[in-house]
Backbone of each chain as ProteinMPNN parsed JSONL, in Angstrom:
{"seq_chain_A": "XXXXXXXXXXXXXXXXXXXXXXXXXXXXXXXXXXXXXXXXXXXXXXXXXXXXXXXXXXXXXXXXXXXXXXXXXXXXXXXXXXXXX", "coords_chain_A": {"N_chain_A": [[32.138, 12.506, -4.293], [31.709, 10.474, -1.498], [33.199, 7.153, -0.956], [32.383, 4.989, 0.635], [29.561, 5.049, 1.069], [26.405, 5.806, -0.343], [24.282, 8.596, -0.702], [22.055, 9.19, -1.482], [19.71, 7.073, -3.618], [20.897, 6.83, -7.174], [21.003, 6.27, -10.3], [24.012, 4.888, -12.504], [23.959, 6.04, -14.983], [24.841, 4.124, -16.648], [24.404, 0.97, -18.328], [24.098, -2.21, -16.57], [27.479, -3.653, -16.614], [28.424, -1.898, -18.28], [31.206, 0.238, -18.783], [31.203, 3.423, -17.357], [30.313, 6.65, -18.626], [32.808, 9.077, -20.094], [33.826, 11.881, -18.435], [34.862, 14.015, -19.075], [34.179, 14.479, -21.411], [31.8, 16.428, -22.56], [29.542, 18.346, -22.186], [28.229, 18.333, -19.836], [26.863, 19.619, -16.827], [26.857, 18.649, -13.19], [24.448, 18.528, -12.38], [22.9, 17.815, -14.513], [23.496, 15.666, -15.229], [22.555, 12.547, -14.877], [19.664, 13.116, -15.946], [20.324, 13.772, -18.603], [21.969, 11.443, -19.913], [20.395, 8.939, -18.814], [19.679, 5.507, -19.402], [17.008, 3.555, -20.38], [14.974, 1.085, -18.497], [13.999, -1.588, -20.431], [12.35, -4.884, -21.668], [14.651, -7.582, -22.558], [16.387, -5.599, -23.028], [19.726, -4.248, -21.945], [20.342, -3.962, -18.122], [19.287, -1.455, -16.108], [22.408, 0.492, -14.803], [22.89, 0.62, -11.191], [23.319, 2.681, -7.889], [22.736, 2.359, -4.347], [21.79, 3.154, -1.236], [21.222, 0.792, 1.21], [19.402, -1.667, 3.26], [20.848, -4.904, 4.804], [20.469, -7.616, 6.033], [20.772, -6.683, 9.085], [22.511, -5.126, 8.927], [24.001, -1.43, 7.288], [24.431, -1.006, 4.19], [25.903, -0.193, 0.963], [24.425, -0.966, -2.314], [25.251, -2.211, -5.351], [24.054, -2.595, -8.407], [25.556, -3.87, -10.931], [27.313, -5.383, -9.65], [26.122, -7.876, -9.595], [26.631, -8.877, -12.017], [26.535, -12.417, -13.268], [24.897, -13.248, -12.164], [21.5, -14.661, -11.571], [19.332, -12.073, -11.519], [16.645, -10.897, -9.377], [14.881, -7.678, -9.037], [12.788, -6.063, -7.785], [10.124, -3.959, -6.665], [8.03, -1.54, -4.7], [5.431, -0.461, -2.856], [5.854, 0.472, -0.455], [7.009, 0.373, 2.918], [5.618, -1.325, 5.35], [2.774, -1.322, 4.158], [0.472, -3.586, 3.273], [-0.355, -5.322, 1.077]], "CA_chain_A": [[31.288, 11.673, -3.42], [32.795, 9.079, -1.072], [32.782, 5.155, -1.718], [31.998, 4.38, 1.434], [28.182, 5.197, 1.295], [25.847, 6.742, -1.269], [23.566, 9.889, 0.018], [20.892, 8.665, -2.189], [19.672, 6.1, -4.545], [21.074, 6.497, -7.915], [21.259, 4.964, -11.649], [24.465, 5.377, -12.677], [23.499, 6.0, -16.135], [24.858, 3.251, -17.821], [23.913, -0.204, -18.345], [25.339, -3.016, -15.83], [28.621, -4.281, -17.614], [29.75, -0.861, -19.621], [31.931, 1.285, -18.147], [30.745, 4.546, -17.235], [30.897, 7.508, -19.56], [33.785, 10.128, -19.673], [32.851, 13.012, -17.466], [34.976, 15.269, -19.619], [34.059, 14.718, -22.702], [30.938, 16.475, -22.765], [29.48, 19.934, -21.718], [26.92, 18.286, -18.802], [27.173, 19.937, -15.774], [26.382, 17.412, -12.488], [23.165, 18.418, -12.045], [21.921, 17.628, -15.243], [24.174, 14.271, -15.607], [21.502, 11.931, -14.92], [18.735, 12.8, -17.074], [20.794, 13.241, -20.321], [22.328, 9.979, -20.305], [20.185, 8.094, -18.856], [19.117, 4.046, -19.961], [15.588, 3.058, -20.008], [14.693, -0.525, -18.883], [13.11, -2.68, -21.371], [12.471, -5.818, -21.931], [15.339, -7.477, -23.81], [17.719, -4.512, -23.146], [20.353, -3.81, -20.368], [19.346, -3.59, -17.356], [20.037, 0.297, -16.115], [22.883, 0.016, -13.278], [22.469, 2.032, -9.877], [24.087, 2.424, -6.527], [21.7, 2.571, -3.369], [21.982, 2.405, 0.114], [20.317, -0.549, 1.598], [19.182, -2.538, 4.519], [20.79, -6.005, 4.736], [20.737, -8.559, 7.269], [21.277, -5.893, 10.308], [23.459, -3.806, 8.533], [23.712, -0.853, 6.328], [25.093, -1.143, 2.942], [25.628, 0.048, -0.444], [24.116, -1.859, -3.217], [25.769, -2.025, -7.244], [23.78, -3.741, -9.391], [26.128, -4.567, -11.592], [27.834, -6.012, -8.427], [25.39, -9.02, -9.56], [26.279, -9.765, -13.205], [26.865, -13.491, -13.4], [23.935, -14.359, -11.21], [20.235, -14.238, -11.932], [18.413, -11.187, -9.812], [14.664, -10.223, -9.129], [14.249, -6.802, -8.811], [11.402, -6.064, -7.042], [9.725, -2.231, -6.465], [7.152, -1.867, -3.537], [4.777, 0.95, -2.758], [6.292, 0.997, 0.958], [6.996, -0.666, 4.11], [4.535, -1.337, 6.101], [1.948, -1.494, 3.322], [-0.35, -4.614, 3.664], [-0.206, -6.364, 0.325]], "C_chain_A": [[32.107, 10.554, -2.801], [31.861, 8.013, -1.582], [32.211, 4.793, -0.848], [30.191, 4.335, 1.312], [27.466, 6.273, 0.104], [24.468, 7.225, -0.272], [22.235, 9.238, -0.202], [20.971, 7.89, -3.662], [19.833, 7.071, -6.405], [21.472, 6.263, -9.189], [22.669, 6.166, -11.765], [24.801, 5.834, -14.055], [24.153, 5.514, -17.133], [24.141, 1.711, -17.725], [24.843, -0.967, -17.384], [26.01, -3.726, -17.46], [28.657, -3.371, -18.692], [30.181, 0.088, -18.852], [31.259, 2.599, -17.92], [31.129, 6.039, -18.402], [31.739, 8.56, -19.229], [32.786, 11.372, -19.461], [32.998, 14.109, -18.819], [34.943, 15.541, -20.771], [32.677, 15.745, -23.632], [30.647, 17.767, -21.848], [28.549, 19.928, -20.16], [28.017, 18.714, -17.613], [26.979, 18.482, -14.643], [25.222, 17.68, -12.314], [22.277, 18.003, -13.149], [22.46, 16.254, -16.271], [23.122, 12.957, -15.87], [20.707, 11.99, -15.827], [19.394, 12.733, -18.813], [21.484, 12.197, -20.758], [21.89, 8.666, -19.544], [19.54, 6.913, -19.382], [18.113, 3.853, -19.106], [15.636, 1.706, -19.878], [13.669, -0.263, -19.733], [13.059, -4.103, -21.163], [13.731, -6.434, -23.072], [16.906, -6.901, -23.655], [18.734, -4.899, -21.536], [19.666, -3.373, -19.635], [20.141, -2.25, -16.485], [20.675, 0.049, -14.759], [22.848, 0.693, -12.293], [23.549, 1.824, -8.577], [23.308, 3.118, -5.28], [22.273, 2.123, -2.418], [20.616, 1.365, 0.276], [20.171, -1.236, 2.761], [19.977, -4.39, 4.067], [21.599, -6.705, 5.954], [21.258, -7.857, 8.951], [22.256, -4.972, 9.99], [23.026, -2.745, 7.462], [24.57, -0.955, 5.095], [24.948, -0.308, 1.915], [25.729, -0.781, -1.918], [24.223, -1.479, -4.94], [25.382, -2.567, -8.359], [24.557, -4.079, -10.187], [27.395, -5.37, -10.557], [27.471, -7.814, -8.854], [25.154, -9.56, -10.866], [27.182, -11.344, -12.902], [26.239, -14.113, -12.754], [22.745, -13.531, -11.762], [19.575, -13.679, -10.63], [17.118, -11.257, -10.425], [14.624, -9.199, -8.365], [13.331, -6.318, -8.701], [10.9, -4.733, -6.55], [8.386, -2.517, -5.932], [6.459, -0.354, -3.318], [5.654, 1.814, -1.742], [5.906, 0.343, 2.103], [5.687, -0.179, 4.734], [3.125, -1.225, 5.506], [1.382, -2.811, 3.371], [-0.331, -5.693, 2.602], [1.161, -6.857, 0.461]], "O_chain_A": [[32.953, 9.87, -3.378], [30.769, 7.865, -2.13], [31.252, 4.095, -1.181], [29.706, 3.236, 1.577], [27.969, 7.346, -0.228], [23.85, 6.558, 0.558], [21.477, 8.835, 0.68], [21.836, 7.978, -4.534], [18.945, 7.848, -6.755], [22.665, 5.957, -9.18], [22.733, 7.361, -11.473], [25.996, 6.02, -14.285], [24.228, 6.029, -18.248], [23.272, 1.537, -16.871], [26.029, -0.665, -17.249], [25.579, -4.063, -18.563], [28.858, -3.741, -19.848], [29.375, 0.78, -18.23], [30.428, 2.673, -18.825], [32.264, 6.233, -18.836], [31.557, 9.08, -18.128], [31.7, 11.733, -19.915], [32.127, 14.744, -19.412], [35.457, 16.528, -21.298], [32.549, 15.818, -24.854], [31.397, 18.137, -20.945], [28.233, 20.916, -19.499], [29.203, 18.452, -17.417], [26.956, 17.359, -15.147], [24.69, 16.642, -11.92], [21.077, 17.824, -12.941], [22.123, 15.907, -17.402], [22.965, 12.477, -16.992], [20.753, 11.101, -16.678], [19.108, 12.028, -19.78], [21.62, 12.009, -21.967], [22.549, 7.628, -19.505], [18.55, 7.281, -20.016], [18.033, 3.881, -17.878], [16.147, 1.007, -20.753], [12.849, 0.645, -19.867], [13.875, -4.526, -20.344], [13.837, -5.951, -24.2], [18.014, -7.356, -23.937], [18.481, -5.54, -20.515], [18.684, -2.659, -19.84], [21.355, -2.161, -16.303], [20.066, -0.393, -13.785], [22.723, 1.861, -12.659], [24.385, 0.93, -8.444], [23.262, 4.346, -5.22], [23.022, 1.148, -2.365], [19.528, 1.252, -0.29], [21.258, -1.349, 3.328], [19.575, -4.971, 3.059], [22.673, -6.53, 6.529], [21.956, -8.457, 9.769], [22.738, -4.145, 10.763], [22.003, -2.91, 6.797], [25.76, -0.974, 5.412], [23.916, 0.361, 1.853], [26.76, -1.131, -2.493], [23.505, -0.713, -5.583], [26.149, -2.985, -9.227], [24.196, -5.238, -10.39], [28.36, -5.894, -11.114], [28.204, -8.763, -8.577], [24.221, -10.296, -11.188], [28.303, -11.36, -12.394], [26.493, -15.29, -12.5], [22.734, -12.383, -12.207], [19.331, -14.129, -9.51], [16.695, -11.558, -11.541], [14.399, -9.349, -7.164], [12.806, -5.999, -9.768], [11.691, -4.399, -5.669], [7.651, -3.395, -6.384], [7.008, 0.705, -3.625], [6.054, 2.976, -1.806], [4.802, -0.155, 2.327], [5.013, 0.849, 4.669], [2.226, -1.028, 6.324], [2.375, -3.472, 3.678], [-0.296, -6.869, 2.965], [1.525, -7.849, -0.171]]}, "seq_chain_B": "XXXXXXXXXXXXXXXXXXXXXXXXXXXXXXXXXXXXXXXXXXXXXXXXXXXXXXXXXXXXXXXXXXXXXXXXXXXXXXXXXXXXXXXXXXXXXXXXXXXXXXXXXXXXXXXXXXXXXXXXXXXXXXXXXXX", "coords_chain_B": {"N_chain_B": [[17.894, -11.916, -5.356], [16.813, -8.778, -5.032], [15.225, -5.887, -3.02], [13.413, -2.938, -3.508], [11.705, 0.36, -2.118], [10.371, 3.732, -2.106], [10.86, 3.897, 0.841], [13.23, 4.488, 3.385], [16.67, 3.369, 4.259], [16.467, 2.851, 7.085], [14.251, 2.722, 7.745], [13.318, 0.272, 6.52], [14.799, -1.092, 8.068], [13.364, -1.538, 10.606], [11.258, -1.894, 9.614], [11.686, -4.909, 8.765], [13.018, -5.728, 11.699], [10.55, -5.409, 13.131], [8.205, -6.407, 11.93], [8.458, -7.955, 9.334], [10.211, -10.099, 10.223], [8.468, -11.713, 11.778], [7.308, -12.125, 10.041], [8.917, -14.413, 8.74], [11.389, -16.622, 9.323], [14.42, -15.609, 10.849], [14.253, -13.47, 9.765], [14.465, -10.69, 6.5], [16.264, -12.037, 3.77], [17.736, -10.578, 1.819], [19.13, -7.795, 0.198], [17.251, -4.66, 1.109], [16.329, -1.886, -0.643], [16.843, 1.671, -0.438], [14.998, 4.162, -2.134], [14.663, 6.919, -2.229], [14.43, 9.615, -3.534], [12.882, 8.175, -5.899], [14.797, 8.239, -7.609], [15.697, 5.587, -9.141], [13.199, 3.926, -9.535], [12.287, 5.847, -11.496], [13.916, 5.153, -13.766], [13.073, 2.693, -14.383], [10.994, 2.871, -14.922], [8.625, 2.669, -13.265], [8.214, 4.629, -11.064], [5.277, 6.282, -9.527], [4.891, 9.287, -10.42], [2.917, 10.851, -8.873], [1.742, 10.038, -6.612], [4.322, 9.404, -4.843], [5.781, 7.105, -5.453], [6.834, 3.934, -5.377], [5.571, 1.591, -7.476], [4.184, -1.475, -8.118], [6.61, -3.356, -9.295], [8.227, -5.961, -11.138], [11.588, -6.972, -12.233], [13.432, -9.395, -14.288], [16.062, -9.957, -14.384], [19.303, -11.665, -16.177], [22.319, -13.554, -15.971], [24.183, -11.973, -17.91], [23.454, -9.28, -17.522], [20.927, -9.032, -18.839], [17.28, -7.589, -18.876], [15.109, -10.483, -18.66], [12.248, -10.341, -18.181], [9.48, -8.901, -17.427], [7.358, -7.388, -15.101], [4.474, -5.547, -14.29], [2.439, -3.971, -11.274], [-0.621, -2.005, -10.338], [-0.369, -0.801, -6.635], [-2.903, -2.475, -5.227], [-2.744, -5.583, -5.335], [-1.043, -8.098, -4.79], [2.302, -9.878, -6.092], [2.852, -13.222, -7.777], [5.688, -15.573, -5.804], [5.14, -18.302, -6.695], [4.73, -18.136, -9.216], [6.869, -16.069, -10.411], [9.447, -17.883, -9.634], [8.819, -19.695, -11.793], [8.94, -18.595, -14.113], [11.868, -17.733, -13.839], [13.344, -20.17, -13.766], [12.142, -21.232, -16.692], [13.469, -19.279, -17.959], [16.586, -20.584, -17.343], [16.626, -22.565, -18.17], [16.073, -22.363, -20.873], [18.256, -20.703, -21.888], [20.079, -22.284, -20.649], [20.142, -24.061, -22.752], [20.747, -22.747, -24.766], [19.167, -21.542, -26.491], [18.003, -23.283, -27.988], [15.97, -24.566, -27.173], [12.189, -23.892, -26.248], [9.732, -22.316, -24.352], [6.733, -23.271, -23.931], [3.301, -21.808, -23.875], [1.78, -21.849, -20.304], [4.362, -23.512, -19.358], [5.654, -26.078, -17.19], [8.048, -26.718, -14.893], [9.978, -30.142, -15.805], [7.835, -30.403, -17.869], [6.895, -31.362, -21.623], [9.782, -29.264, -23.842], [9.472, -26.878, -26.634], [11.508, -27.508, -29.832], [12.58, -25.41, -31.545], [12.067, -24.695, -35.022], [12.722, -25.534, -39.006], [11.397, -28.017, -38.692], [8.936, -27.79, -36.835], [7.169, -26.587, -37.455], [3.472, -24.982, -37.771], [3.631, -27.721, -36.057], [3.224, -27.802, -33.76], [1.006, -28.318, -32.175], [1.356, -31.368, -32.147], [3.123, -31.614, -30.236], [2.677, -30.094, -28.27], [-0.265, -29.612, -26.079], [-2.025, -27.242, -24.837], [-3.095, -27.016, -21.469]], "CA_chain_B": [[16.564, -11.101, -4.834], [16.94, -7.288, -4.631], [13.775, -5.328, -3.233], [13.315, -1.696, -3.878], [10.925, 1.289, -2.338], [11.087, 4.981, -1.827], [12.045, 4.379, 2.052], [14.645, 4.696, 3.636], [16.943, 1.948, 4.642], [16.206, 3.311, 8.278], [12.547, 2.218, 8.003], [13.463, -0.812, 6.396], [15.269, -1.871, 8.825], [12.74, -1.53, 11.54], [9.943, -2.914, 8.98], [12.114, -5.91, 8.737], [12.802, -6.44, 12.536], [9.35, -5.646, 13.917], [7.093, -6.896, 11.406], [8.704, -9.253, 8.605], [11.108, -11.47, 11.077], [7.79, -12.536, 12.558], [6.548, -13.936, 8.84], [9.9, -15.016, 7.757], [12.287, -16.715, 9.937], [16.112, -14.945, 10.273], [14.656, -11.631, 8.709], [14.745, -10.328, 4.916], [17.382, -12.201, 3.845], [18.193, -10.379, 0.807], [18.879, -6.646, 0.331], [16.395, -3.754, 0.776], [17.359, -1.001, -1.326], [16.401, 2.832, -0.128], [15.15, 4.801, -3.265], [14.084, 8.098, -2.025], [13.995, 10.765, -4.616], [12.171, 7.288, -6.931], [15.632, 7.777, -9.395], [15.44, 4.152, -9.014], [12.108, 3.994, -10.054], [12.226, 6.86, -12.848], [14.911, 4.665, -14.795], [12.807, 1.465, -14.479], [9.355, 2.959, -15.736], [7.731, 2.382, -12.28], [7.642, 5.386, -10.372], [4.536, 7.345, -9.722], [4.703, 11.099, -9.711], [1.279, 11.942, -8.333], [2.226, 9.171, -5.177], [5.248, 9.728, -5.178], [5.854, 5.668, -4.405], [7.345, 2.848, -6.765], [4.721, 0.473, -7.813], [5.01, -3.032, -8.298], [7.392, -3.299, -10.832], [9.551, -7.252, -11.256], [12.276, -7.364, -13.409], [14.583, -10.332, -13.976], [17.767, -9.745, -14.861], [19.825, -13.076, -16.584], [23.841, -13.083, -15.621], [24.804, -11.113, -18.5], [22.605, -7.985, -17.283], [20.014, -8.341, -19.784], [16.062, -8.074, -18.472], [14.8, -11.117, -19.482], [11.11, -10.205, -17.563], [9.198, -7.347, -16.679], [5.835, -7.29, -14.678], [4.572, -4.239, -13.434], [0.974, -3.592, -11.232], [-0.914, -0.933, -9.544], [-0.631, -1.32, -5.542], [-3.333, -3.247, -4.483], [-2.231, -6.701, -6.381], [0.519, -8.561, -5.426], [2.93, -10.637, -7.214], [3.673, -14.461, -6.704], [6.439, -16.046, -6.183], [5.986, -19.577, -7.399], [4.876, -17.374, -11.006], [8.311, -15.501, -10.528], [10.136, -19.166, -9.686], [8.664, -20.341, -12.722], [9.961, -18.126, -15.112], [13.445, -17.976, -13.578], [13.335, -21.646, -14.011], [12.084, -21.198, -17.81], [14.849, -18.543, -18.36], [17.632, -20.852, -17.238], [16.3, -23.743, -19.303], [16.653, -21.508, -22.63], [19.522, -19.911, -21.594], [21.664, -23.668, -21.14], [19.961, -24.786, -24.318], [21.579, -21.321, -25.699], [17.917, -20.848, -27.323], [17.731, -24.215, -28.752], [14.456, -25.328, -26.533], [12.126, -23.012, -25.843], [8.985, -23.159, -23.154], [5.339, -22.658, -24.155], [2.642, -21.091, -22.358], [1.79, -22.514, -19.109], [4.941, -24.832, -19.275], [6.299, -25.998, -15.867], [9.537, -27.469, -15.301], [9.418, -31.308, -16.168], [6.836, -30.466, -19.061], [8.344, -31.398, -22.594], [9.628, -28.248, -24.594], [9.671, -27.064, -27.589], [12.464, -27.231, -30.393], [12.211, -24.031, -33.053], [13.354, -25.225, -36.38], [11.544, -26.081, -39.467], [10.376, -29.342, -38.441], [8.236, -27.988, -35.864], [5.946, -25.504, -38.108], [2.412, -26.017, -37.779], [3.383, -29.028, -35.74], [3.685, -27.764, -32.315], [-0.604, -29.562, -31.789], [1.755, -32.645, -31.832], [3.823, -31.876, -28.707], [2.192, -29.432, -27.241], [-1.436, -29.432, -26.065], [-1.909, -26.491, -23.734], [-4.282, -27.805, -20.85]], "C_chain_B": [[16.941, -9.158, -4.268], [15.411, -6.283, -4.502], [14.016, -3.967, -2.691], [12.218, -0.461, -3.235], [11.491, 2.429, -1.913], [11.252, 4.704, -0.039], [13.268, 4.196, 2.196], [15.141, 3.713, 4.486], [16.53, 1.993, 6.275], [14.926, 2.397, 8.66], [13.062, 0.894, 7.518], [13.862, -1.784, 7.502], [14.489, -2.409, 10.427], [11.32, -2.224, 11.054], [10.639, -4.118, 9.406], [12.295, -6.573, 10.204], [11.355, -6.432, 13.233], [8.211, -6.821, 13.101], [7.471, -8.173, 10.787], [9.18, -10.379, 9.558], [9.512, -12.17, 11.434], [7.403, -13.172, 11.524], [7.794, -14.815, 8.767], [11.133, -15.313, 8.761], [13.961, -16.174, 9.747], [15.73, -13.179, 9.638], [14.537, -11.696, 7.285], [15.744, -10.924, 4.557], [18.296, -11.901, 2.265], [18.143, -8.457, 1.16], [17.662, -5.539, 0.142], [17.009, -2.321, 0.684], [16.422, 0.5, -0.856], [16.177, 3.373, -1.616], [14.497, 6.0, -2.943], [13.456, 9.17, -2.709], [13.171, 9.544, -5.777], [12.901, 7.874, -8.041], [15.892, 6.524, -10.093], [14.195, 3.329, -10.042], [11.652, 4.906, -11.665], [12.385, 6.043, -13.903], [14.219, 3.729, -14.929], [11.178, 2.108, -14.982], [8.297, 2.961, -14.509], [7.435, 3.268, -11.197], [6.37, 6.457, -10.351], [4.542, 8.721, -9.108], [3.931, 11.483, -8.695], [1.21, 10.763, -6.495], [2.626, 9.498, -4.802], [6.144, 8.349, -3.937], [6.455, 5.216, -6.072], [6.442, 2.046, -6.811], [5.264, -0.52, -7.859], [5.413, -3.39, -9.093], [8.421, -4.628, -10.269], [10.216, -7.144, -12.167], [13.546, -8.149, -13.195], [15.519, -10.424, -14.811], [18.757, -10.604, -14.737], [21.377, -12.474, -15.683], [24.282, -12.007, -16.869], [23.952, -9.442, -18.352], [21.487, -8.059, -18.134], [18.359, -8.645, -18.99], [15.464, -8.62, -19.054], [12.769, -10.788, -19.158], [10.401, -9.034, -16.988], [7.982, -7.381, -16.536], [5.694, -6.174, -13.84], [2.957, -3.827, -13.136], [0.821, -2.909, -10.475], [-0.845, -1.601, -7.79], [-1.684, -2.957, -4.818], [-3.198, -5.075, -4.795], [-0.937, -6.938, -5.859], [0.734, -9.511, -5.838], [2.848, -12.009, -7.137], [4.776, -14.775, -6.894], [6.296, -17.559, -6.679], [5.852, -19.174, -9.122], [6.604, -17.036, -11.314], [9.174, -16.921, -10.831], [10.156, -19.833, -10.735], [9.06, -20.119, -13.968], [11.339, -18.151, -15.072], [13.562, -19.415, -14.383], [13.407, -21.778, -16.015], [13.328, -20.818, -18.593], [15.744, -19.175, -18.267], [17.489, -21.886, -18.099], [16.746, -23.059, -20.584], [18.013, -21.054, -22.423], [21.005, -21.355, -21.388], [21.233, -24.171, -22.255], [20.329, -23.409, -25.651], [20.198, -21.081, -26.955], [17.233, -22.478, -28.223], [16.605, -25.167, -28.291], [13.672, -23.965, -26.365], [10.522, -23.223, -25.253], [7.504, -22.647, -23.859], [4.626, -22.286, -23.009], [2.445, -22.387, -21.503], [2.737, -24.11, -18.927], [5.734, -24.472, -17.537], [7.23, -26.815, -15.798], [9.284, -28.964, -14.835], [8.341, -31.475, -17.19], [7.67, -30.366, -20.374], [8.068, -29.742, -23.238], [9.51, -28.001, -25.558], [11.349, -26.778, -28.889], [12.375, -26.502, -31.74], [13.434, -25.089, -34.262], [12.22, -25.502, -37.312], [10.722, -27.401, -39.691], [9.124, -29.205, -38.015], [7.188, -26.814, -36.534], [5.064, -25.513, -38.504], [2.152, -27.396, -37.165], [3.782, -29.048, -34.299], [2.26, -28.202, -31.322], [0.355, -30.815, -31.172], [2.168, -33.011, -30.812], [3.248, -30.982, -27.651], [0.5, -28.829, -26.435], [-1.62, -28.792, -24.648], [-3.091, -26.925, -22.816], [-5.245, -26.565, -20.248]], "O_chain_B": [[17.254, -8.702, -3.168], [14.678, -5.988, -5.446], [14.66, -3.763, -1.662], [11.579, -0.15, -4.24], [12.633, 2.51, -1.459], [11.971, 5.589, 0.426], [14.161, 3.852, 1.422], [14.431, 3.172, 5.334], [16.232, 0.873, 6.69], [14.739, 1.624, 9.6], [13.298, 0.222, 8.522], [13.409, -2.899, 7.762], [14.874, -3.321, 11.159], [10.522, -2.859, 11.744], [10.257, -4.521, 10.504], [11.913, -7.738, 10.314], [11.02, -7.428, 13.875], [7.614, -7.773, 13.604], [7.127, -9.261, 11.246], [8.581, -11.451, 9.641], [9.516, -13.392, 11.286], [7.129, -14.372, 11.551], [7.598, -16.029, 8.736], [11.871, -14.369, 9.044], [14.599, -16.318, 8.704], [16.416, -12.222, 9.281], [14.504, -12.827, 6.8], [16.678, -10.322, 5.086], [19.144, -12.617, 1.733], [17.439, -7.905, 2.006], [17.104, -5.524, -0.955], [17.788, -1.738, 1.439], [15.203, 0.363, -0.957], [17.081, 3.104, -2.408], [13.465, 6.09, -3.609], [12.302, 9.577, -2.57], [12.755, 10.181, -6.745], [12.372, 8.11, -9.127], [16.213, 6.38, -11.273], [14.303, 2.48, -10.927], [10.907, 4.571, -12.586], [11.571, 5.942, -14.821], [14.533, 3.356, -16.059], [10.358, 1.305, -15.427], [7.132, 3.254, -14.778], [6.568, 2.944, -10.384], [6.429, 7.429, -11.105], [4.338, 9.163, -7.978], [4.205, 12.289, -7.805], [0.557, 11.051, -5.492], [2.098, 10.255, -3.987], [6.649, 8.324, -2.815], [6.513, 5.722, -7.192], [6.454, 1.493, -5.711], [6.471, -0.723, -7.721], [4.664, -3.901, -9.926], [9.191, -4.515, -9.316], [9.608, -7.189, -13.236], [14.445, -7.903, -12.391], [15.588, -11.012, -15.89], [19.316, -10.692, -13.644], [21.53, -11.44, -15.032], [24.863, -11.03, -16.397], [24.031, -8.613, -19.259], [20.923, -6.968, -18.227], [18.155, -9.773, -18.542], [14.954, -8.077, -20.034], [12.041, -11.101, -20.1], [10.876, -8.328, -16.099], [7.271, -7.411, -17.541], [6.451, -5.829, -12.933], [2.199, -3.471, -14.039], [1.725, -2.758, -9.653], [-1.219, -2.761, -7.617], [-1.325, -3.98, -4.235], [-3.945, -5.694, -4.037], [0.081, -6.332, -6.194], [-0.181, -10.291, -6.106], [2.707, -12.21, -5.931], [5.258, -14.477, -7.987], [7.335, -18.086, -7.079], [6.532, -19.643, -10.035], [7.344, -17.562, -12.145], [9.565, -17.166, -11.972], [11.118, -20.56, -10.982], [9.43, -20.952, -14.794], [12.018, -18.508, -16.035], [13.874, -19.517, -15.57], [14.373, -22.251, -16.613], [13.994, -21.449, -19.414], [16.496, -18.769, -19.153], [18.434, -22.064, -18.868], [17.792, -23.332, -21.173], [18.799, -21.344, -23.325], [22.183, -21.408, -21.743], [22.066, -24.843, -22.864], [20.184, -23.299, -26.869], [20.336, -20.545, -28.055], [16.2, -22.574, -28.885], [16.327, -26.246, -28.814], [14.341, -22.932, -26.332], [9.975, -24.258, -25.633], [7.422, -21.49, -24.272], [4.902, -22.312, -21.81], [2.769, -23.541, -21.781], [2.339, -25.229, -18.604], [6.125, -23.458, -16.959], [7.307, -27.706, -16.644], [8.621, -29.216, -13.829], [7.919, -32.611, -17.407], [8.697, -29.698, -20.501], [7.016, -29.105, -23.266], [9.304, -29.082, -26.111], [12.135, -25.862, -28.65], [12.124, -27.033, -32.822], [14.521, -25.66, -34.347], [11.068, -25.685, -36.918], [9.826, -27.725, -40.47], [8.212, -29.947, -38.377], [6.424, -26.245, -35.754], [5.034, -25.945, -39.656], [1.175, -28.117, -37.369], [4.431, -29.92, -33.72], [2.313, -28.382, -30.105], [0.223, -31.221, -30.017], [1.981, -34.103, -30.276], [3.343, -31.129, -26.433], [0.287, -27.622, -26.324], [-1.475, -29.392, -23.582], [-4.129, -27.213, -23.412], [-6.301, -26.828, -19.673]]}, "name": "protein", "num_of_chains": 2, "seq": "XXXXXXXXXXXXXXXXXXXXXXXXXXXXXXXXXXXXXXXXXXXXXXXXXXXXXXXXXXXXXXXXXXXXXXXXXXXXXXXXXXXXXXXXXXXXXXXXXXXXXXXXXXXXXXXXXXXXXXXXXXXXXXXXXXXXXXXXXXXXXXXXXXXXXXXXXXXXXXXXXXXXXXXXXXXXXXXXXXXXXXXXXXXXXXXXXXXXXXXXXXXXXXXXXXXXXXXX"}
């Protein structure tokens, strides 16, 4: 996958701030990478890290949550634009 | 501030100049994140299948990654922010007193806190009378 841009949103199934797990240590194919290792939020726990494209400020981007340890975020999940509340 | 649904940054970006700029001077001025397939949503507890949308799911996440907050409601409900503001606020208070204050209900910043220890057991009537 290139760096420049991700296809689609996501988790990269570890926690922000732990390294990612070795690919080759383990029998998962890529299609079934995701669900067997991935971290549930909780309260409390790590928070699960991802990589999304994104809208910001007139541009397009790609967004790392763990891009944002050492500052306090508010992650925020929405039904969908243009939705009224 | 990072905000999250299944569109696509495409739409976002056209929500944000047609509609938001007119509430919010300058635009969104924080990122809006595309989550399409809701893997975004899966991992965080907040996507609904039978939608197939992210609900309103907050979670606030300190500097060391950990979620110190998690509110999560069906569509029609939304959130506030001076609630949100107020916990941040709480969270950073505990977090420079490294745990050694800590906030009761409906405390707002400038209200005294409290200090855990066994002085204060059974004797939190004294300082703290919730209004």
């Amino acid at each position: 996958m290139s760096d420049e841009t991700v296809g689609c949103a996501r988790p990269t199934g570890t926690v922000v701030g732990e390294a990612p797990p070795e690919p080759s240590t383990t029998n998962e194919t890529p299609e079934n990478t995701m669900e067997v290792k991935m971290n549930v939020a909780r309260v409390g726990g790590k928070a699960p890290d991802f990589e999304a494209p994104a809208y910001y400020r007139g541009t397009f981007t790609t967004i790392k949550l763990s891009d944002y340890l050492g500052k306090w975020v508010m992650l925020c999940f929405y039904p969908g634009d243009f939705t009224f509340v | 501030m990072i905000s999250v649904s299944v569109d696509s940054q495409f739409v976002h970006k056209i929500w944000d100049e047609e509609e938001l700029a007119k509430m919010v001077d300058g635009g969104i001025p924080f990122p809006m994140v595309a989550d399409g397939a809701g893997n975004l949503g899966k991992v965080y507890g907040v996507y609904d299948e039978t939608a197939g949308v992210d609900i309103r799911g907050k979670f606030l996440i300190d500097p060391d990654g950990v979620i110190q907050a998690a509110e999560v409601l069906t569509p029609p409900v939304g959130r506030s922010v001076d609630e949100s503001l107020r916990q941040i606020q709480a969270f950073q208070l505990v977090r420079k007193t490294q745990g050694a204050e800590a906030c009761p209900s409906g405390w707002h910043p400038g209200d005294p806190t409290l200090k855990p220890g066994p002085d204060l057991v059974g004797k939190v009537w004294k300082v703290w009378k919730p209004s």
